[in-house]
C-alpha positions as a Markdown table, in Angstrom:
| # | Residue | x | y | z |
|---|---|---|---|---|
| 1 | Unk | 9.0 | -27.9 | 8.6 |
| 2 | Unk | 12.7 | -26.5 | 7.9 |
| 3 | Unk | 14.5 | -26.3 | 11.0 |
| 4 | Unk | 16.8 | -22.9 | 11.4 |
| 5 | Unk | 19.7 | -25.0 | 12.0 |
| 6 | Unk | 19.4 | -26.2 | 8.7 |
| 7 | Unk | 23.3 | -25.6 | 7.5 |
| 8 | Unk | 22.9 | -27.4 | 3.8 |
| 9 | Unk | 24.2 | -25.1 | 1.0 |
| 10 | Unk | 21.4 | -23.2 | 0.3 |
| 11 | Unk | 18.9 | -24.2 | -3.3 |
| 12 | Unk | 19.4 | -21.7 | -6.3 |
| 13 | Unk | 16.6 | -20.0 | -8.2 |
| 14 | Unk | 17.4 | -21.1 | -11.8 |
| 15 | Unk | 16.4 | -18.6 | -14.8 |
| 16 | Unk | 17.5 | -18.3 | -18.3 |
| 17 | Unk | 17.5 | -15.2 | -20.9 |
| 18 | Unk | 14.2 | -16.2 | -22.1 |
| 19 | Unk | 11.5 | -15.1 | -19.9 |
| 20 | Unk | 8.8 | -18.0 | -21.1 |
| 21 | Unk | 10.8 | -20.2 | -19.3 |
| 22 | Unk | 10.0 | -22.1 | -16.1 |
| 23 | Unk | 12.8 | -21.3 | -13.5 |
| 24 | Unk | 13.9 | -24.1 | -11.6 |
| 25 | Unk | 14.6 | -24.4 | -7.9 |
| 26 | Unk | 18.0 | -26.4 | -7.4 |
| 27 | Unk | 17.8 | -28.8 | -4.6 |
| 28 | Unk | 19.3 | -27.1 | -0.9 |
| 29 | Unk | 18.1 | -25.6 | 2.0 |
| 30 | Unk | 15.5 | -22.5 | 1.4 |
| 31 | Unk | 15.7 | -19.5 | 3.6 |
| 32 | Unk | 12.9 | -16.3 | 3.1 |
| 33 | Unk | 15.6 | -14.7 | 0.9 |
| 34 | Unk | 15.5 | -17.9 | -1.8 |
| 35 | Unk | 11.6 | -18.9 | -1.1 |
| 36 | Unk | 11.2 | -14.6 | -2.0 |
| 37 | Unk | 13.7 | -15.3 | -5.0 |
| 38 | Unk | 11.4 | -18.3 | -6.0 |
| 39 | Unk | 8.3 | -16.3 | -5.7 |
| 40 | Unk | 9.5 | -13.8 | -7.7 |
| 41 | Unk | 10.7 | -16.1 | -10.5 |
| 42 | Unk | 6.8 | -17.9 | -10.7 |
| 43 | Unk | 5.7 | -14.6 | -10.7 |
| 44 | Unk | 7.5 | -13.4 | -13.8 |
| 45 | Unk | 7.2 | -16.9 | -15.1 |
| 46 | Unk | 3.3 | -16.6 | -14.8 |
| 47 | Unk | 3.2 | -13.0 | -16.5 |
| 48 | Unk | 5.5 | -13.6 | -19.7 |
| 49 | Unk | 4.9 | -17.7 | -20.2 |
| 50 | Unk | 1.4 | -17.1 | -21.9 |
| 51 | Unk | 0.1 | -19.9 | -19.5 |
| 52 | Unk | -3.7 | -20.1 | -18.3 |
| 53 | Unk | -3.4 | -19.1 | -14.1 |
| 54 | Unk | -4.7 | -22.6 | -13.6 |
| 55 | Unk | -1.8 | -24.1 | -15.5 |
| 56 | Unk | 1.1 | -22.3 | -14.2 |
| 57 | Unk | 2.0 | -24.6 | -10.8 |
| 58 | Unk | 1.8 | -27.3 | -13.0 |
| 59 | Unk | 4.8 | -26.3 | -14.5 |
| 60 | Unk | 6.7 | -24.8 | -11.5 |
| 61 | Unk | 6.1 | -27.2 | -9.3 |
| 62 | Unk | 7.2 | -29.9 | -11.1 |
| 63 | Unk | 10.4 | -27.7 | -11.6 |
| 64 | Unk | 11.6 | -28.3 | -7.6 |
| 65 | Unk | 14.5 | -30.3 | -7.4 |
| 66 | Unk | 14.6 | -30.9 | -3.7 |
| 67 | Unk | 14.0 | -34.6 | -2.8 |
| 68 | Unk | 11.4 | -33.7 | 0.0 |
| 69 | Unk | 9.2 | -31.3 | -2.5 |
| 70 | Unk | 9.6 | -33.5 | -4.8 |
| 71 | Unk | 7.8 | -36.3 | -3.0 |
| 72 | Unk | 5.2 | -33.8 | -1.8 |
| 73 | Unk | 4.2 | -32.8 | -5.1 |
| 74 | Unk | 4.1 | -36.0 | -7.3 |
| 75 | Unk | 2.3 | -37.7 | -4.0 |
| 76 | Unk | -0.7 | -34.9 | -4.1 |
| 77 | Unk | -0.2 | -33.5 | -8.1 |
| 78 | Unk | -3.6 | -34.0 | -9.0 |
| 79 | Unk | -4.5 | -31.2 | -6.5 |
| 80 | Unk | -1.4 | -29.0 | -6.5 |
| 81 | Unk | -1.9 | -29.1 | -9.9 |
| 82 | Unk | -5.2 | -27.5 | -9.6 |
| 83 | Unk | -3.7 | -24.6 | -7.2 |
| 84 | Unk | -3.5 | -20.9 | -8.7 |
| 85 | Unk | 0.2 | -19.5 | -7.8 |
| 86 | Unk | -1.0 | -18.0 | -4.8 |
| 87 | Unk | -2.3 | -20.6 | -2.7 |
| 88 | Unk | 0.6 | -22.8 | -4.4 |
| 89 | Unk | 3.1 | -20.6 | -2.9 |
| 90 | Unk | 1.5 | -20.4 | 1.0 |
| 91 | Unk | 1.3 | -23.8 | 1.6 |
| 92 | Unk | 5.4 | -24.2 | 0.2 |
| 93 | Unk | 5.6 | -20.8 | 2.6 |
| 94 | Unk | 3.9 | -23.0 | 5.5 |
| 95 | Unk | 6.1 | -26.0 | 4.1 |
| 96 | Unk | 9.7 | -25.1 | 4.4 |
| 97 | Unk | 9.6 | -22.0 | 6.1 |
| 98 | Unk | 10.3 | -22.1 | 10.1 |
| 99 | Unk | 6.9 | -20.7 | 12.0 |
| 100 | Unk | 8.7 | -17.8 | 13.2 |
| 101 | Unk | 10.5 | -16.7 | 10.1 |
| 102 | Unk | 8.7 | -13.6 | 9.7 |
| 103 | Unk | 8.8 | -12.4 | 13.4 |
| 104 | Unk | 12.6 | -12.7 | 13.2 |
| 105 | Unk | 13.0 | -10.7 | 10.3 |
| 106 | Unk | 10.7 | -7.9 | 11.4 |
| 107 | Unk | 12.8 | -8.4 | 14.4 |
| 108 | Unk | 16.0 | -7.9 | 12.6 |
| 109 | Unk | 14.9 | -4.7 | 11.1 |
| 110 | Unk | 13.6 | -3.5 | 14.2 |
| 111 | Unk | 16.9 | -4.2 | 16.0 |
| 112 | Unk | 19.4 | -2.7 | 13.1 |
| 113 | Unk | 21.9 | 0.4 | 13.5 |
| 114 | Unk | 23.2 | 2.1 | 10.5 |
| 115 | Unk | 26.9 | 1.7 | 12.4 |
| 116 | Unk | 29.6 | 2.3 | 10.4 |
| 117 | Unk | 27.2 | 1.4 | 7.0 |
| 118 | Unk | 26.7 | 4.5 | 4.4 |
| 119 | Unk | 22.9 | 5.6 | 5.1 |
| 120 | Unk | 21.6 | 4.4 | 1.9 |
| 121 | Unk | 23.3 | 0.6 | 2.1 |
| 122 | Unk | 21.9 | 0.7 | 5.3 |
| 123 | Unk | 18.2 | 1.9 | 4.2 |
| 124 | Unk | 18.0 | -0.8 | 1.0 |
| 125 | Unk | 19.3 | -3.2 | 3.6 |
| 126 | Unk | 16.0 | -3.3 | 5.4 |
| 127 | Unk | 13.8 | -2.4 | 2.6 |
| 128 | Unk | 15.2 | -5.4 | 1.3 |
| 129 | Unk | 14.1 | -7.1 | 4.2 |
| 130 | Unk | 11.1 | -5.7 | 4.5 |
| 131 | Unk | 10.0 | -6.5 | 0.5 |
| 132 | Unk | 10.1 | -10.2 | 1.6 |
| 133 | Unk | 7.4 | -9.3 | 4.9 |
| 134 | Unk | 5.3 | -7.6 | 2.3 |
| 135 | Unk | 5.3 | -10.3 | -0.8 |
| 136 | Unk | 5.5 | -13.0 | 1.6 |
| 137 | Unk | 4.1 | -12.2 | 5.1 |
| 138 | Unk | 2.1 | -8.8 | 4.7 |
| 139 | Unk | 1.2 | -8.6 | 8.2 |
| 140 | Unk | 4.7 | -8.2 | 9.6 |
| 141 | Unk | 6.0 | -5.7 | 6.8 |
| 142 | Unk | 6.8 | -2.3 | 8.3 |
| 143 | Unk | 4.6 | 0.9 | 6.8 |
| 144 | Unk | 7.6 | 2.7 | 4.8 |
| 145 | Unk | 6.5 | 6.0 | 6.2 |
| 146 | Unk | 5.0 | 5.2 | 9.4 |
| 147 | Unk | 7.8 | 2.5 | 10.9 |
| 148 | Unk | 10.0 | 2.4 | 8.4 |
| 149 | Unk | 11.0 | 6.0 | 8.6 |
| 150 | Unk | 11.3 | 6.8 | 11.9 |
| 151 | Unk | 12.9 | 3.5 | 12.9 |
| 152 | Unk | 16.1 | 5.3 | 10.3 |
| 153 | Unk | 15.7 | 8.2 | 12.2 |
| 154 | Unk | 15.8 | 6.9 | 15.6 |
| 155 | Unk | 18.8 | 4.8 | 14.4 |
| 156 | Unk | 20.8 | 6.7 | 12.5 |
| 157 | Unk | 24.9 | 7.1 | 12.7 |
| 158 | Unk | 24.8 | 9.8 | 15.7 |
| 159 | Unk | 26.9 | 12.5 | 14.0 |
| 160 | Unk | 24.6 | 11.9 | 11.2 |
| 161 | Unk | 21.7 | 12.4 | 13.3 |
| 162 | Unk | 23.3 | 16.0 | 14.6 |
| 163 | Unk | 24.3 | 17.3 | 10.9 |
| 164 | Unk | 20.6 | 16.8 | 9.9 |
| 165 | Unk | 19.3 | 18.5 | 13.2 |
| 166 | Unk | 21.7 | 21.4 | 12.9 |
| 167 | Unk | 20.8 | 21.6 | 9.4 |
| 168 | Unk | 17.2 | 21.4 | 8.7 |
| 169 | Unk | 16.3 | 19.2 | 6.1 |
| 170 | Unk | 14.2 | 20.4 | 2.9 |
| 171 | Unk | 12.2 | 17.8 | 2.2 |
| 172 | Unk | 10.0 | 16.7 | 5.3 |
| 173 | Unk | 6.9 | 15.7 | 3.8 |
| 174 | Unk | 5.4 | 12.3 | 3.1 |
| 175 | Unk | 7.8 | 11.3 | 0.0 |
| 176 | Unk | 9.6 | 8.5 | 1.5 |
| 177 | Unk | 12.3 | 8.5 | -1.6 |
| 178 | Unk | 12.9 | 12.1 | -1.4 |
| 179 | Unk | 13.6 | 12.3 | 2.3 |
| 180 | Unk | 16.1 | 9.2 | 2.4 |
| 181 | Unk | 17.8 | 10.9 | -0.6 |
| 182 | Unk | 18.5 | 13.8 | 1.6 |
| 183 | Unk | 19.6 | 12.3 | 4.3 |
| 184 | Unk | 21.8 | 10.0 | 1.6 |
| 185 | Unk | 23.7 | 13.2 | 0.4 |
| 186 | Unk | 24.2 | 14.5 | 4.1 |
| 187 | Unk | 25.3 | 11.3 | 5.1 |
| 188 | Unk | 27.9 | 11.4 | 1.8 |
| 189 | Unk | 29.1 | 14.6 | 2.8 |
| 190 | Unk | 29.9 | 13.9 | 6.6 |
| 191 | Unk | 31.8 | 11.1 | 5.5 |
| 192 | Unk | 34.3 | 13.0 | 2.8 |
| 193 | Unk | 34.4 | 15.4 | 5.9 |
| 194 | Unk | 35.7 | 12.7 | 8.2 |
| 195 | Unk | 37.7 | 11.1 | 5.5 |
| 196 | Unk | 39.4 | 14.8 | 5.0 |
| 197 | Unk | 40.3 | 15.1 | 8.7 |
| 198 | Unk | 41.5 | 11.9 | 9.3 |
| 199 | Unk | 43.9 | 12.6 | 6.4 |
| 200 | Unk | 45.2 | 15.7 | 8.0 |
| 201 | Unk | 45.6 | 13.3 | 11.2 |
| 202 | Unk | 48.1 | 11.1 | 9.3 |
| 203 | Unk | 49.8 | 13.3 | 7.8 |
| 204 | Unk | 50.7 | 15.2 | 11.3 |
| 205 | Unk | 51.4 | 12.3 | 12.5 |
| 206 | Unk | 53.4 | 10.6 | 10.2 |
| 207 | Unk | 55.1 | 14.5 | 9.9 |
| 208 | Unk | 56.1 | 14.1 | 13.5 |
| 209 | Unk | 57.6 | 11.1 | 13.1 |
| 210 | Unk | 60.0 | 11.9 | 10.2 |
């Protein structure tokens, strides 16, 4: 089981040009964010190669460069071998993943404030986040329109938060996108405002100083 005080240099996910080829995982430690990169990889690996299902961990597996997977997979090849990418991938989820992985970075999204973040850096942020719950651990991922949304809302930038109650916002429905796009441009906009005044601030000041 990877420990979270794991402080190696984290592994690479290796991919060339040519999408037929099996990407390679460089040897390191492997956090959600690379094990989600490595998932990814075997994904598109399994959907361009032209491989049979049943053939594709045969190839990825044996593309693992860390000394520890390594020995796990040549000592029990003749059934990893036989996994479909799936299973493959949950038991190298249960593997080197801590057990709380997922519960700390539900908790991280749950805990964020946009601070001094633009709106939409902040939003991909924790969809980010949240796309490595759904691929990897569905039954922490945060409902986009349900949690997601009002957990943006209830933690927006304050003067943000005002703007968009003063001015009512035209797109209030159940299109995720179109809302956070909204918000986006009003966001944009208070921020040129406060860029404008603080402008005017310096150049009083530095007025009354000449």
């Amino acid at each position: 089981m990877e420990l979270d005080t794991d402080t190696r240099p984290l592994a690479e996910v290796r991919t060339t040009n040519k999408v037929k080829d099996c990407p390679i995982l460089t040897a390191g430690h492997i956090d959600p964010h690379v094990f989600y990169a490595w998932g990814n990889a075997c994904h598109r690996f399994a959907k361009h190669s032209e491989k049979k299902p049943t053939e594709v961990v045969t190839f990825v597996a044996d593309a693992m460069l860390e000394p520890r997977l390594v020995a796990w997979y040549t000592g029990d090849s003749s059934r990893i071998d036989g996994l479909l990418l799936e299973a493959y991938l949950l038991e190298l989820a249960r593997l080197v993943l801590p057990k709380n992985w997922a519960s700390k970075i539900r908790n991280q999204i749950l805990s964020s404030t946009q601070g001094s973040k633009r709106f939409m850096d902040w939003k991909i942020e924790l969809e980010n986040l949240n796309a490595i719950l759904t691929t990897t651990s569905p039954t922490h991922a945060l409902d986009r329109l349900t949690m997601l949304k009002p957990h943006l809302q209830a933690n927006m930038d304050s003067k943000l938060k005002l703007a968009i109650e003063h001015d009512e916002l035209l797109c209030t429905g159940s299109v995720f996108a179109e809302w956070a796009q909204e918000v986006a441009e009003r966001d944009e906009k208070l921020y040129s405002e406060c860029l404008r005044t603080q402008r005017l601030i310096d150049q009083a000041q530095s007025a009354r100083n000449a």
